[in-house]
Backbone atoms as SQL, in Angstrom:
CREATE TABLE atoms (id INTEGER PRIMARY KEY, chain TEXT, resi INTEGER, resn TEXT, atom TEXT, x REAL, y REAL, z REAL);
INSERT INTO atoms VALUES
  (1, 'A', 1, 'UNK', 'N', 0.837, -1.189, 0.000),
  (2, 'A', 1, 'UNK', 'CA', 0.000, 0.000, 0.000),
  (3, 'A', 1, 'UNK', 'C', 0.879, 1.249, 0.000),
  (4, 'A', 2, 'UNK', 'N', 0.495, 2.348, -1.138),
  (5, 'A', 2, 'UNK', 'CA', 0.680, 3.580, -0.848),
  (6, 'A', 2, 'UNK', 'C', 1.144, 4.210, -0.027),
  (7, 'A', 3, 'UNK', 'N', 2.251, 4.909, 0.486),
  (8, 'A', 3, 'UNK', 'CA', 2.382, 5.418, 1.889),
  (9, 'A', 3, 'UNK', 'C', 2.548, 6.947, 1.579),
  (10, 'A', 4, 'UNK', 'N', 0.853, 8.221, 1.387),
  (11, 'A', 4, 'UNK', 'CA', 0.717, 9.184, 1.580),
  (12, 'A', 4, 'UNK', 'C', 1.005, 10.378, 2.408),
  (13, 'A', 5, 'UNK', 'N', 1.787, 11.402, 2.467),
  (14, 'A', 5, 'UNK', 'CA', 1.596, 11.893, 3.669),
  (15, 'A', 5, 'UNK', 'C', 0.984, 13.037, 3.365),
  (16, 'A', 6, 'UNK', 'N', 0.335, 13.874, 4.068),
  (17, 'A', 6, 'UNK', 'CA', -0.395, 15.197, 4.050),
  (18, 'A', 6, 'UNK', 'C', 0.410, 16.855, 3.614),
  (19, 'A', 7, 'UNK', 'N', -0.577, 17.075, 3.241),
  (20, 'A', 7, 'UNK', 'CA', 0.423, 18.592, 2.903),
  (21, 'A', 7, 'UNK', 'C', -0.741, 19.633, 3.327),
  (22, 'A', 8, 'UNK', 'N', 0.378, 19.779, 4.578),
  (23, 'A', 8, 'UNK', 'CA', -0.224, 20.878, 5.813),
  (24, 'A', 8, 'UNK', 'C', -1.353, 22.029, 5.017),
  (25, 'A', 9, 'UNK', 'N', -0.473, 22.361, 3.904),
  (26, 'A', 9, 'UNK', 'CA', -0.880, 23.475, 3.676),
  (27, 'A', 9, 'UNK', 'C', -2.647, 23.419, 2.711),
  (28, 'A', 10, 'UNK', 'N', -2.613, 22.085, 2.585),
  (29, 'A', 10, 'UNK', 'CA', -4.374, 21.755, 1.661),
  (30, 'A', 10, 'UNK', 'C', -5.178, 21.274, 2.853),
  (31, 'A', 11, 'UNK', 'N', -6.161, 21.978, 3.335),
  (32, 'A', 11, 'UNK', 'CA', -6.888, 20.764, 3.896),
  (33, 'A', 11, 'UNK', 'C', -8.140, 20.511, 2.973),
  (34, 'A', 12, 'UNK', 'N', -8.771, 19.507, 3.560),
  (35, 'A', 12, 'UNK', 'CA', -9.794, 18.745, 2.650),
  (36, 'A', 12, 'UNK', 'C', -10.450, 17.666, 3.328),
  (37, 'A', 13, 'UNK', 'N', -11.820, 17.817, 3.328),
  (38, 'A', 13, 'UNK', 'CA', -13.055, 16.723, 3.759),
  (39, 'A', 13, 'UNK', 'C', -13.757, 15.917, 2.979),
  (40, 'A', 14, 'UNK', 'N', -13.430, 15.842, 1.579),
  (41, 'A', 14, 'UNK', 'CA', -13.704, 15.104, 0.987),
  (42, 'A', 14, 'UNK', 'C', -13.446, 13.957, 0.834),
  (43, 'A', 15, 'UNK', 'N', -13.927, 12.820, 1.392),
  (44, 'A', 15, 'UNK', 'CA', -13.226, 11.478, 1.739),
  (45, 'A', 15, 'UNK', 'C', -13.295, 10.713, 0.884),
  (46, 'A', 16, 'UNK', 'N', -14.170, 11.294, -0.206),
  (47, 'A', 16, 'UNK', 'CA', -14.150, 10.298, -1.427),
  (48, 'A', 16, 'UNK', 'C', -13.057, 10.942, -2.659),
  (49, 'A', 17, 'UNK', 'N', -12.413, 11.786, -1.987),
  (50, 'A', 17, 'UNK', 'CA', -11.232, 11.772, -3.223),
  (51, 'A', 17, 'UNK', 'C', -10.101, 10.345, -2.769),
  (52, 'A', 18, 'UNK', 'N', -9.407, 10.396, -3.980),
  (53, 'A', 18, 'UNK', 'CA', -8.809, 9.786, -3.535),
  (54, 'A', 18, 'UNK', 'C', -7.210, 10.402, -3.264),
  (55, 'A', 19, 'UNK', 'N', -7.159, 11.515, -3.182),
  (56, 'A', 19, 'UNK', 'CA', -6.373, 12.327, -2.751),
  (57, 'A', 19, 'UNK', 'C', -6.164, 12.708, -0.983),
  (58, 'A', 20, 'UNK', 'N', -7.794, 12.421, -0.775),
  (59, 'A', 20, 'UNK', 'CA', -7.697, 13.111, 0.845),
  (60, 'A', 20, 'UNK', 'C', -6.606, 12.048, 1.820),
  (61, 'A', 21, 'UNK', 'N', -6.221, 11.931, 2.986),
  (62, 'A', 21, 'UNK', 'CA', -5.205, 11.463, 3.396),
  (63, 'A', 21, 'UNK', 'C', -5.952, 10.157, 3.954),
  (64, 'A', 22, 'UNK', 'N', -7.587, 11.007, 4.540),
  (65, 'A', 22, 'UNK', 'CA', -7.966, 9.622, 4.937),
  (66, 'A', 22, 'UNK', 'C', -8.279, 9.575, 6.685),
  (67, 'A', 23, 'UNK', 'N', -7.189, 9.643, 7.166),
  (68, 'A', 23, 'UNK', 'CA', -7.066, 9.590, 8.643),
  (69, 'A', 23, 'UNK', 'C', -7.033, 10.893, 9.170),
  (70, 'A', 24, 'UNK', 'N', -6.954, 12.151, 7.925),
  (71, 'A', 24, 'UNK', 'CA', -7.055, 13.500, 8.711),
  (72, 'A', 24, 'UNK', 'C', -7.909, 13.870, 7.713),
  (73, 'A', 25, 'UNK', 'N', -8.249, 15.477, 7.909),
  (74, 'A', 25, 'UNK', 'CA', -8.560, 16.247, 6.742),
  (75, 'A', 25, 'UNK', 'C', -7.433, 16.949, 5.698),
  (76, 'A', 26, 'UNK', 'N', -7.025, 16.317, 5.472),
  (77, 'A', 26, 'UNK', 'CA', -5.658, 16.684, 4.171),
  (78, 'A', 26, 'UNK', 'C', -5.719, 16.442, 3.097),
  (79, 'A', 27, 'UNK', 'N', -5.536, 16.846, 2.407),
  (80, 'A', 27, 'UNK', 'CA', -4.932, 16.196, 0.811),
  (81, 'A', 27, 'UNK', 'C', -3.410, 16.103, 0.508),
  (82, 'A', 28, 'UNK', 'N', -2.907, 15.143, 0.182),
  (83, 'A', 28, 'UNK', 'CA', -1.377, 14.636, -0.245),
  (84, 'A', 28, 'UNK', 'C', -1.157, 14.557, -1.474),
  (85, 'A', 29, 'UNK', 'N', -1.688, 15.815, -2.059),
  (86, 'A', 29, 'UNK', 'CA', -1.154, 16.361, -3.572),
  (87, 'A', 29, 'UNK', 'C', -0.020, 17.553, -2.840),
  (88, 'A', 30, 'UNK', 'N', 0.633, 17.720, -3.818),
  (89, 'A', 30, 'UNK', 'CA', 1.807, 18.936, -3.364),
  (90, 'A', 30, 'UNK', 'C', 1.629, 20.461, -3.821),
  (91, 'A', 31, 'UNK', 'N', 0.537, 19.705, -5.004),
  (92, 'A', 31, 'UNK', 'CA', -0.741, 20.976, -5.371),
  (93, 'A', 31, 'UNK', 'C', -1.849, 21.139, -5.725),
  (94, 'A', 32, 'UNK', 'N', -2.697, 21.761, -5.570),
  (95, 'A', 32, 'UNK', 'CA', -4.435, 21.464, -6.872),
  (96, 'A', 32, 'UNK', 'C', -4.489, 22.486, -7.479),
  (97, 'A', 33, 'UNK', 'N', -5.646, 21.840, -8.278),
  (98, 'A', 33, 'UNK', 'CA', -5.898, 22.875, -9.347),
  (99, 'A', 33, 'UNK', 'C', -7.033, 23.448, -9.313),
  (100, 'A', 34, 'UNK', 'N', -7.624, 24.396, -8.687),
  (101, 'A', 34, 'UNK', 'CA', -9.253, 24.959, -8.432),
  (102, 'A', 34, 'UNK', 'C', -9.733, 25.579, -10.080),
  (103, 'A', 35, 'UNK', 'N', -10.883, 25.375, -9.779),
  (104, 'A', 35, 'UNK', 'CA', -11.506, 25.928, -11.119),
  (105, 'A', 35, 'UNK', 'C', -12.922, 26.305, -11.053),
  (106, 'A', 36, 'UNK', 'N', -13.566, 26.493, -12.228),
  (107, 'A', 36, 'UNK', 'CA', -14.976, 26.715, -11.836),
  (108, 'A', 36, 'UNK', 'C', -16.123, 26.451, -12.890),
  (109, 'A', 37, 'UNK', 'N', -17.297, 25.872, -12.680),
  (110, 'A', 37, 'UNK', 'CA', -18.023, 25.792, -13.733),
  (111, 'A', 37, 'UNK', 'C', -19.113, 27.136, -14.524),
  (112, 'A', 38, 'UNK', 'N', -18.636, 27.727, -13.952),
  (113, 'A', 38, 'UNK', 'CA', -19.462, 29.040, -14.136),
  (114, 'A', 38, 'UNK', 'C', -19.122, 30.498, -14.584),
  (115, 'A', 39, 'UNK', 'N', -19.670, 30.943, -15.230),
  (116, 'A', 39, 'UNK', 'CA', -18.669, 31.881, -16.211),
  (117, 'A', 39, 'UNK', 'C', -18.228, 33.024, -15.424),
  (118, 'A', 40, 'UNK', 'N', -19.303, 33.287, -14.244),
  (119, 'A', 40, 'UNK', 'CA', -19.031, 34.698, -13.424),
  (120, 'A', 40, 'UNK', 'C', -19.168, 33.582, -12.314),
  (121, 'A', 41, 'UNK', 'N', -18.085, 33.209, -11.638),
  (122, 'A', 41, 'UNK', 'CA', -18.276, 32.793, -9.981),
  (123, 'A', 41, 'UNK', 'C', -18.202, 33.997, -9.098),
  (124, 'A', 42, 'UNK', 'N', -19.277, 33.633, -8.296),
  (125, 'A', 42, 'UNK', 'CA', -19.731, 34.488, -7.036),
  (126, 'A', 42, 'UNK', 'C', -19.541, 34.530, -6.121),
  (127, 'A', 43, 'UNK', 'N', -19.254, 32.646, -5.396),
  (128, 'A', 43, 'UNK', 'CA', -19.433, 32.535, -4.414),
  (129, 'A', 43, 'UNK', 'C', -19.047, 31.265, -4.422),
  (130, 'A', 44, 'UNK', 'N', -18.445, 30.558, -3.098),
  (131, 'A', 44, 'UNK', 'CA', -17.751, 29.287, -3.103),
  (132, 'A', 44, 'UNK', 'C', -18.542, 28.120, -4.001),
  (133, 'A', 45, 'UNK', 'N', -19.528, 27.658, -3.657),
  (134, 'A', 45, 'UNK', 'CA', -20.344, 26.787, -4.152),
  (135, 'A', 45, 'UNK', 'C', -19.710, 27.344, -6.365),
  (136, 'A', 46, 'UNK', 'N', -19.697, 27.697, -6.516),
  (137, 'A', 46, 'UNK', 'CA', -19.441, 27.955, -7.954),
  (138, 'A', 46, 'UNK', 'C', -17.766, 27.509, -8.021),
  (139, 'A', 47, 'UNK', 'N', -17.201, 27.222, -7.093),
  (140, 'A', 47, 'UNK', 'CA', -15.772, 26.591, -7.480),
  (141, 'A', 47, 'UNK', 'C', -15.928, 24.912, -7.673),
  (142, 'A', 48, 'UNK', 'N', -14.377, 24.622, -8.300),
  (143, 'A', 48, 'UNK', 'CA', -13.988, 23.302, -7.912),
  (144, 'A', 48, 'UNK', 'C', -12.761, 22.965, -8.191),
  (145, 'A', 49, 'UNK', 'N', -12.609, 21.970, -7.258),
  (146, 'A', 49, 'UNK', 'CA', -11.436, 21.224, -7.436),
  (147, 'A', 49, 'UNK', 'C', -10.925, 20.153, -8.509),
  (148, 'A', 50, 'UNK', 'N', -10.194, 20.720, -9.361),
  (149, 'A', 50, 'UNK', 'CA', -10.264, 20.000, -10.618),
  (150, 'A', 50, 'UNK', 'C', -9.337, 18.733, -10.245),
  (151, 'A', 51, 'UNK', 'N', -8.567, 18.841, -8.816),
  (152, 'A', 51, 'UNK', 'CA', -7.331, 17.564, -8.874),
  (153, 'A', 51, 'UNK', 'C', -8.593, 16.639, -8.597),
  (154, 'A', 52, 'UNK', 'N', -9.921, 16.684, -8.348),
  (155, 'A', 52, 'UNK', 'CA', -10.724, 15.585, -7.371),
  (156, 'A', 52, 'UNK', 'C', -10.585, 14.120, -8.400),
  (157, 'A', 53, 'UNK', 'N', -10.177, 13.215, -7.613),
  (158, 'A', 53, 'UNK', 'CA', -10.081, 11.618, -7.887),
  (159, 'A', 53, 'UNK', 'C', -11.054, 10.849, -7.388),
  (160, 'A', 54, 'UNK', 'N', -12.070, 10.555, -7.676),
  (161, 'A', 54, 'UNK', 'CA', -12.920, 9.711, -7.111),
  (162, 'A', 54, 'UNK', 'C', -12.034, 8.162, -6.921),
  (163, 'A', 55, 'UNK', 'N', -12.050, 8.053, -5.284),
  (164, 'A', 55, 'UNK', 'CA', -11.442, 7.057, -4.402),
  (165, 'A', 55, 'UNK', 'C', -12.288, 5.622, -5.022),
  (166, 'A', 56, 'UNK', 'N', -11.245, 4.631, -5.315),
  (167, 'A', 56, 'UNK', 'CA', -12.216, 3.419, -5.504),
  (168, 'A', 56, 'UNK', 'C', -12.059, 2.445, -4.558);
C-alpha cells in the first residue's frame, strides 16, 4: 500500500477523493488545481477542485 503523507498546507473533507489522506482532513497532492463551472463565480459553491479523484 501507498504510503501518503499530508500537505499541511491543503486541507480537505472530501473522503471520497482519492487524494484526501484519509485519517485527517488533508490532501497529499503537493498541489491542486481549483476551477470553476461558471462563467461569473460568485461565491464558493461555484468553485472546484479540478485535482478531485474519485477514491475506488
Amino acid at each position: 500500500m501507498e504510503c501518503k503523507s499530508k500537505n499541511s498546507s491543503i486541507r480537505c473533507t472530501v473522503k471520497e477523493c482519492a487524494h484526501n489522506m484519509g485519517s485527517e482532513n488533508y490532501c497529499t497532492l503537493n498541489t491542486i488545481d481549483v476551477g470553476t463551472h461558471e462563467s461569473n463565480p460568485t461565491m464558493p459553491e461555484c468553485t472546484d477542485c479540478n485535482s478531485f479523484v474519485k477514491r475506488s
